[in-house]
LODO-640494 format. One line per field, with one value per residue: residue number from 1; x, y, z of N, C-alpha, C in turn. Coordinates in pm, whole numbers. Layout:
# residues N
n	[NUM; ...];
n_X	[X; ...];
n_Y	[Y; ...];
n_Z	[Z; ...];
ca_X	[X; ...];
ca_Y	[Y; ...];
ca_Z	[Z; ...];
c_X	[X; ...];
c_Y	[Y; ...];
c_Z	[Z; ...];
# end
This chain:
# residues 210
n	[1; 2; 3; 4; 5; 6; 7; 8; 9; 10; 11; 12; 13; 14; 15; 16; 17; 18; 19; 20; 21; 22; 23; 24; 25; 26; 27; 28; 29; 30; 31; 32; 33; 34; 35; 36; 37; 38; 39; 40; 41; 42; 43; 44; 45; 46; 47; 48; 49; 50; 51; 52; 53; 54; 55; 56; 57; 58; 59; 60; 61; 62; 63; 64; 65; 66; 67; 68; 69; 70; 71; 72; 73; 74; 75; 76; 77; 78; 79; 80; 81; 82; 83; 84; 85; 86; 87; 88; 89; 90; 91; 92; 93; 94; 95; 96; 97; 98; 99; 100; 101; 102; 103; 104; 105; 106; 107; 108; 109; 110; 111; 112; 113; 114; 115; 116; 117; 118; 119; 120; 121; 122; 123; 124; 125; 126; 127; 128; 129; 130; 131; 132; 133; 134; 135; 136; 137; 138; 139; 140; 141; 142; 143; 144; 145; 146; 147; 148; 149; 150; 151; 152; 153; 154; 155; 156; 157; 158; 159; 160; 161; 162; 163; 164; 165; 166; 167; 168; 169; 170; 171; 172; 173; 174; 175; 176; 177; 178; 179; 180; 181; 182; 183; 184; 185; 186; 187; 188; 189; 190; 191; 192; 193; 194; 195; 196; 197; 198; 199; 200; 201; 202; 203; 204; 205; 206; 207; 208; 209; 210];
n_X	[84; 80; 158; 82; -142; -266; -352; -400; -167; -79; -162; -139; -169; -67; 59; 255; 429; 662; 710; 497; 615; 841; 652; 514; 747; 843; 608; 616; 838; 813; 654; 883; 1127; 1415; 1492; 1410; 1114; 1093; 1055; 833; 788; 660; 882; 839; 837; 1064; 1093; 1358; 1512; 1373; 1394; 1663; 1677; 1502; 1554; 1891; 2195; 2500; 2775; 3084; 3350; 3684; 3888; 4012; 4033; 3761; 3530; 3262; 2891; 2661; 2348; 2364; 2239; 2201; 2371; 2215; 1933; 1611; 1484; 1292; 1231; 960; 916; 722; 681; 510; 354; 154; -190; -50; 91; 412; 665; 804; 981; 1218; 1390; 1592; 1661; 1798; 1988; 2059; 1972; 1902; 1724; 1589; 1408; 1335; 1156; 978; 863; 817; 644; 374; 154; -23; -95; -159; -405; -541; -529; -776; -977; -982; -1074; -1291; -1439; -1417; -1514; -1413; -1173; -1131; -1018; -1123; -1354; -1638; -1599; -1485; -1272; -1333; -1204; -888; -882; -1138; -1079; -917; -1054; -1241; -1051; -931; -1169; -1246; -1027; -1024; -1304; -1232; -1038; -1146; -1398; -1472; -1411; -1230; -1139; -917; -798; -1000; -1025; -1068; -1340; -1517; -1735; -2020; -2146; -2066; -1862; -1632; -1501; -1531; -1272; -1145; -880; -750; -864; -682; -433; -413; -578; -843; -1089; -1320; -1456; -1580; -1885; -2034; -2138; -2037; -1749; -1814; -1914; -1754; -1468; -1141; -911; -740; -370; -154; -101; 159; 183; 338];
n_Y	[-120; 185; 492; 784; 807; 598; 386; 33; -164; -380; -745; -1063; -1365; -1629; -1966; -1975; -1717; -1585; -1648; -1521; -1276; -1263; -1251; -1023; -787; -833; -771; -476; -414; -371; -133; 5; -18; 48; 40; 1; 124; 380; 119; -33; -347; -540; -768; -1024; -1332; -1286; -1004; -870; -1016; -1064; -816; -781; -985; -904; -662; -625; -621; -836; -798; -591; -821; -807; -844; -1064; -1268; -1526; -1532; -1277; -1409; -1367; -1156; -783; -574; -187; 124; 309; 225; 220; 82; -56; -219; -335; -507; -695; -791; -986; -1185; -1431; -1236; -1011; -757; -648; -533; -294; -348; -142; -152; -101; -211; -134; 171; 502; 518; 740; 904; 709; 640; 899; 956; 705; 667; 491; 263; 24; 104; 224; -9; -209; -97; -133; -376; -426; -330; -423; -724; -648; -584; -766; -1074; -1325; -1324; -1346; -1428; -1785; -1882; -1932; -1871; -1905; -1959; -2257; -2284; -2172; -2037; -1850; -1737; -1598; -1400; -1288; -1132; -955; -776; -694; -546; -374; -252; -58; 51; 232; 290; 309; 602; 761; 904; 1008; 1125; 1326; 1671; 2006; 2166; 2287; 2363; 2567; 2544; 2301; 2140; 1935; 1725; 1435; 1150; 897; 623; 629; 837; 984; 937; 998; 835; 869; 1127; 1149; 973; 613; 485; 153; 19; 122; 15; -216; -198; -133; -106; -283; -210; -404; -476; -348; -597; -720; -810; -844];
n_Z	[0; -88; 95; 102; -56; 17; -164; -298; -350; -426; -481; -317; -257; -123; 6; 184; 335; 256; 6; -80; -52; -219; -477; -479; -464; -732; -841; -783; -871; -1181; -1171; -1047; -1205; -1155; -880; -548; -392; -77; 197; 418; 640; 864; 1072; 951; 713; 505; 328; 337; 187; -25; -174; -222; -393; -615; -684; -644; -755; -871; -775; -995; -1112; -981; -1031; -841; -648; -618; -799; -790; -729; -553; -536; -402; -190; -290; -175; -140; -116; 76; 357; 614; 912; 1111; 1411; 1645; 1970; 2131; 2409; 2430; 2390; 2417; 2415; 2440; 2359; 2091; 1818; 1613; 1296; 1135; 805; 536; 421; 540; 901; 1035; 856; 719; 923; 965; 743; 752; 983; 1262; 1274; 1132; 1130; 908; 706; 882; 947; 693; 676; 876; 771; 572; 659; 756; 537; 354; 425; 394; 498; 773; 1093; 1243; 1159; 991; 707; 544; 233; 37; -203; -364; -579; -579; -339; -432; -602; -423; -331; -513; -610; -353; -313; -550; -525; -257; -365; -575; -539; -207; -23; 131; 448; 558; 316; 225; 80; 108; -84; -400; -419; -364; -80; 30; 220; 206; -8; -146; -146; -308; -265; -505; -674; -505; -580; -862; -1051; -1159; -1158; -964; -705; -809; -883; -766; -965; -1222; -1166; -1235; -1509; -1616; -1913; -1952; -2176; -2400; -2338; -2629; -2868; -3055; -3390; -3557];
ca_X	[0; 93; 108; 68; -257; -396; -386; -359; -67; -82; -208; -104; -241; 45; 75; 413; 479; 793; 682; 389; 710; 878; 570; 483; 855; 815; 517; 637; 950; 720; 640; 991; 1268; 1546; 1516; 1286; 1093; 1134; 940; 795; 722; 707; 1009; 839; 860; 1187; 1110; 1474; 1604; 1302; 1400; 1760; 1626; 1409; 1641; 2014; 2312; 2578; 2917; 3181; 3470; 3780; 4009; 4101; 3986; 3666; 3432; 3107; 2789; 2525; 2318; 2391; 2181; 2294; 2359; 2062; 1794; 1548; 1402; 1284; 1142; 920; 894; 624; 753; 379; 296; 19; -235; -32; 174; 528; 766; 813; 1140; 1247; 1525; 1667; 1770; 1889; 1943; 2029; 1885; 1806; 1629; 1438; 1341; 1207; 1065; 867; 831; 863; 514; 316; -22; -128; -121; -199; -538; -599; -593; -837; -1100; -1022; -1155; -1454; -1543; -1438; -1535; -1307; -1031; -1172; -1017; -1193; -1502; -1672; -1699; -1320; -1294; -1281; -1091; -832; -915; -1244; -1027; -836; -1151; -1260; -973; -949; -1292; -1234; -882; -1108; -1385; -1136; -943; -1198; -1535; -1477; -1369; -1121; -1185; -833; -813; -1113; -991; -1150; -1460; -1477; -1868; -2071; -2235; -2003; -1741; -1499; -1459; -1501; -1165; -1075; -700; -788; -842; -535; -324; -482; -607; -925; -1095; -1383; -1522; -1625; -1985; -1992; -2194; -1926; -1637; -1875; -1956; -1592; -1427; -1012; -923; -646; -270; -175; -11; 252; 168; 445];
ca_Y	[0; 331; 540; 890; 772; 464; 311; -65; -156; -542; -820; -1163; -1508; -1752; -2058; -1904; -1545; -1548; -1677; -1382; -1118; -1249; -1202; -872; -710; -901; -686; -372; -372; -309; 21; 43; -63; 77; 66; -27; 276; 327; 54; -40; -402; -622; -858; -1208; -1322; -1259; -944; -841; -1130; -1040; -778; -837; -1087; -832; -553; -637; -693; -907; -671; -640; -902; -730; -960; -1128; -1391; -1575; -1389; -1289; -1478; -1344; -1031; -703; -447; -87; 185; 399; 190; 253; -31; -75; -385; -363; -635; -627; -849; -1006; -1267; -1433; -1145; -843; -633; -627; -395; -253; -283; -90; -170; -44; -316; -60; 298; 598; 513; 876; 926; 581; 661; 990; 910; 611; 602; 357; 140; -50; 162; 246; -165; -285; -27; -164; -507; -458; -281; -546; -831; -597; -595; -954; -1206; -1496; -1285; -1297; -1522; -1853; -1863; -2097; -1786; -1898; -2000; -2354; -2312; -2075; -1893; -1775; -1661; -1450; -1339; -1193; -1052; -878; -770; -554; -418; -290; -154; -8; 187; 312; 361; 364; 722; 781; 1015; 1113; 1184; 1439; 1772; 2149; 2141; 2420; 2416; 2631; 2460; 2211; 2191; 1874; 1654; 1258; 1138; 760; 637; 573; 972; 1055; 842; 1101; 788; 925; 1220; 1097; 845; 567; 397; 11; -34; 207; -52; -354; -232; -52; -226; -217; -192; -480; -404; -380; -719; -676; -939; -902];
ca_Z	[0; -57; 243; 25; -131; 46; -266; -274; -536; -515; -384; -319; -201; -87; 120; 276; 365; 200; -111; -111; -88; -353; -574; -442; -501; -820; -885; -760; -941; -1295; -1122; -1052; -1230; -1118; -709; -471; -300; 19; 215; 612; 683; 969; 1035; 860; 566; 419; 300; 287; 83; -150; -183; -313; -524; -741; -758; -574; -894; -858; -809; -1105; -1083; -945; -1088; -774; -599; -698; -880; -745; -768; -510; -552; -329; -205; -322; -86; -177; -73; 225; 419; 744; 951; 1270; 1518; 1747; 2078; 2212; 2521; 2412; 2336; 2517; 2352; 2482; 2289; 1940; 1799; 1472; 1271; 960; 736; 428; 444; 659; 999; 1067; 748; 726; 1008; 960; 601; 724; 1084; 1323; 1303; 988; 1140; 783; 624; 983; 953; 576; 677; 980; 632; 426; 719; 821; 389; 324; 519; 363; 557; 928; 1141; 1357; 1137; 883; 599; 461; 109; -29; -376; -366; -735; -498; -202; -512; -671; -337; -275; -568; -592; -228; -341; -648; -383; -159; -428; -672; -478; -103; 46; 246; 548; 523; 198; 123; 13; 62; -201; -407; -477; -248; 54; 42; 294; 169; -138; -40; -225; -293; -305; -684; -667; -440; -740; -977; -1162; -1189; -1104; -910; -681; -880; -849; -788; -1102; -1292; -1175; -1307; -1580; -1715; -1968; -1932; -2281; -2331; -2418; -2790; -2960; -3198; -3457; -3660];
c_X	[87; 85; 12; -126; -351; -358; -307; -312; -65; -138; -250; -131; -135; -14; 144; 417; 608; 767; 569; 526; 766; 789; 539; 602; 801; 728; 574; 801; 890; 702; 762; 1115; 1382; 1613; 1414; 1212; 1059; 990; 982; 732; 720; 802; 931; 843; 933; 1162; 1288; 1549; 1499; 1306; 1519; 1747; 1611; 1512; 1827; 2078; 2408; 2715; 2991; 3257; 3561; 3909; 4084; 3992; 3862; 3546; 3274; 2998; 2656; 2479; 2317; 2286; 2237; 2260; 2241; 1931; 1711; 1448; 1399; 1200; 1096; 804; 797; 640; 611; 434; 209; -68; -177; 125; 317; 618; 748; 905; 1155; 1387; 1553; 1734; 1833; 1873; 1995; 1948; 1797; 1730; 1522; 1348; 1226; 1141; 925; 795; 875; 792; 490; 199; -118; -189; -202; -396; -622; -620; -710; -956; -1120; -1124; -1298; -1516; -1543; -1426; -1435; -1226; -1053; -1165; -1099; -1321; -1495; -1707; -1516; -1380; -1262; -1245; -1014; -871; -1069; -1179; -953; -903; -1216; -1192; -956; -1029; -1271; -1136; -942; -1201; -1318; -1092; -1037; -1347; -1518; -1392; -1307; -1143; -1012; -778; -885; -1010; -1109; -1214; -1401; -1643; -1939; -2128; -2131; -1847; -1572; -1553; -1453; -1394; -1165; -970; -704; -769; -745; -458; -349; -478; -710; -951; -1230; -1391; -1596; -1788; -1961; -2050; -2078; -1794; -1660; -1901; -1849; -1521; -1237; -947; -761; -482; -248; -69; 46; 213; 237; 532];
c_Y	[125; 461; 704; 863; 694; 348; 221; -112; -294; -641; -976; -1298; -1612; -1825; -1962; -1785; -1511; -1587; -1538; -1231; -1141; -1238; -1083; -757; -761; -818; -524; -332; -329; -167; 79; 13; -78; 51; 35; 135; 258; 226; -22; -163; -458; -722; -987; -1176; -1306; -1135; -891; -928; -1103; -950; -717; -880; -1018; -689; -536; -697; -725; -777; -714; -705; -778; -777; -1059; -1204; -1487; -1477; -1394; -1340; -1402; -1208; -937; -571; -329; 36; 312; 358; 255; 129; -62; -171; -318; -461; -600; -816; -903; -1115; -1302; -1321; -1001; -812; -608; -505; -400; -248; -260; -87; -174; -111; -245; 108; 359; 590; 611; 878; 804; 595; 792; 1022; 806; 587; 494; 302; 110; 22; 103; 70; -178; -236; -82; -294; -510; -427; -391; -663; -757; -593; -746; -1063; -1283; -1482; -1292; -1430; -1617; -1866; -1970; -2014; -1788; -1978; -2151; -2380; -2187; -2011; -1817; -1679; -1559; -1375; -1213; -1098; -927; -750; -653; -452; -325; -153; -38; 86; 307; 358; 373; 535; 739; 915; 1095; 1196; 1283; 1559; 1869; 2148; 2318; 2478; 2441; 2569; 2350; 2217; 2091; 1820; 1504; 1261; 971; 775; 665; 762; 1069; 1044; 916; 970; 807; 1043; 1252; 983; 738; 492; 223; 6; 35; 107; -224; -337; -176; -176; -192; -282; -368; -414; -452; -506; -693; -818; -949; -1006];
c_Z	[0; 49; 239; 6; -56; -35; -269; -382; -571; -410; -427; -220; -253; 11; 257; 259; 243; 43; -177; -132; -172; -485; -592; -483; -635; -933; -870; -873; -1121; -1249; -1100; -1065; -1179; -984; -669; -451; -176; 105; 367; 580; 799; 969; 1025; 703; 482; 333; 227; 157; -34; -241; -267; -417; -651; -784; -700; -762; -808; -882; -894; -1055; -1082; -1001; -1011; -696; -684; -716; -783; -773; -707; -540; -388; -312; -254; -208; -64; -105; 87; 245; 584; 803; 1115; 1278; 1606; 1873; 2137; 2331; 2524; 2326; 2342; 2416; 2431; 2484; 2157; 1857; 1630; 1409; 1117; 881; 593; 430; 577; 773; 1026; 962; 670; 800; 1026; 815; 631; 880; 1194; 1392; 1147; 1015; 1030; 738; 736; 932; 822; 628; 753; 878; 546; 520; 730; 617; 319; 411; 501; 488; 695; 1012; 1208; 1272; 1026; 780; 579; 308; 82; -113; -341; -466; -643; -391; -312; -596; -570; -293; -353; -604; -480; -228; -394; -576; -351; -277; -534; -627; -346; -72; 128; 347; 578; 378; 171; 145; 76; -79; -260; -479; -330; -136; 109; 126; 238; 40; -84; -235; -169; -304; -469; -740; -647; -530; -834; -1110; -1225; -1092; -1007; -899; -758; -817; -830; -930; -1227; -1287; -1247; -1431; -1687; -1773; -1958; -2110; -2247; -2412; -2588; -2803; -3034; -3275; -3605; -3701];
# end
């Protein structure tokens, strides 16, 4: 997720955690070639190593010893991991730790919590059931559990409203502007209707059929 916007950039249905971050960089690296941007998760999942994976190069040979094989982060990046220390249900400690990047300036770029995701996931269980732990409203085929999922990302970005998002209106009576992420993203320029996201067609990309 986007922290700027809201707006939910991908979204992935794994067995394994770690297998979901290497899809997700995976995805995100299309948006950005060159570098990660900077990015807050919690320490599972191998994040970091997924992170390598999708955008870390292998350093030039030096001419001496044995040549390099693994990939290297580069000193640019920004990444930060927080741990959250529980006891059962209780809340312990918080610990934040800067796995790439300027401490001071990871730190004051991103924080030092997940709030925003944490707050999306708690929207996504209260709009899709599948997602809500202990209950008998989970999915039995996975392509359903990724239909639903989809389906609420959609919701969520192009017709729900964000209460931090609205804007100063600029038509009389009117005091704000209800703004989706979809809006914040300046992918459109209004809230979309549900029937407007059912019934839009997404044109498909062009084929070269030379």
């Amino acid at each position: 997720m986007d922290v700027d916007t809201r707006l939910r950039m991908g979204c992935v249905v794994a067995k394994a955690e770690s297998e979901a971050a290497r899809c997700l960089m995976q995805m995100l690296k299309q948006a950005h070639p060159d570098a990660p941007p900077a990015l807050a998760t919690d320490a599972k999942g191998g994040y970091a190593e997924a992170i390598v994976e999708a955008w870390g190069e292998v350093p030039a040979y030096s001419g001496r010893g044995r040549p390099p094989t693994r990939k290297r982060p580069r000193s640019d990046w920004q990444y930060l991991q927080v741990q959250k220390i529980r006891s059962g249900s209780r809340l312990i400690e918080v610990r934040t730790e800067v796995i790439f990047g300027d401490a001071q300036e990871v730190v004051a770029l991103l924080g030092k919590h997940t709030a925003y995701i944490e707050r999306s996931q708690l929207t996504s269980r209260q709009m899709n059931g599948r997602l809500v732990r202990k209950t008998l409203s989970f999915s039995r085929a996975l392509r359903r559990l990724v239909a639903s999922c989809l389906w609420e990302d959609a919701v969520y970005n192009w017709t729900r409203a964000h209460q931090s998002l609205r804007a100063p209106s600029s038509i009389p009576g009117r005091k704000w502007d209800p703004r989706t992420p979809a809006v914040a993203a300046g992918l459109t320029d209004r809230p979309w209707s549900v029937r407007e996201l059912l019934t839009s067609v997404v044109p498909p990309k062009a084929i070269n059929l030379a």
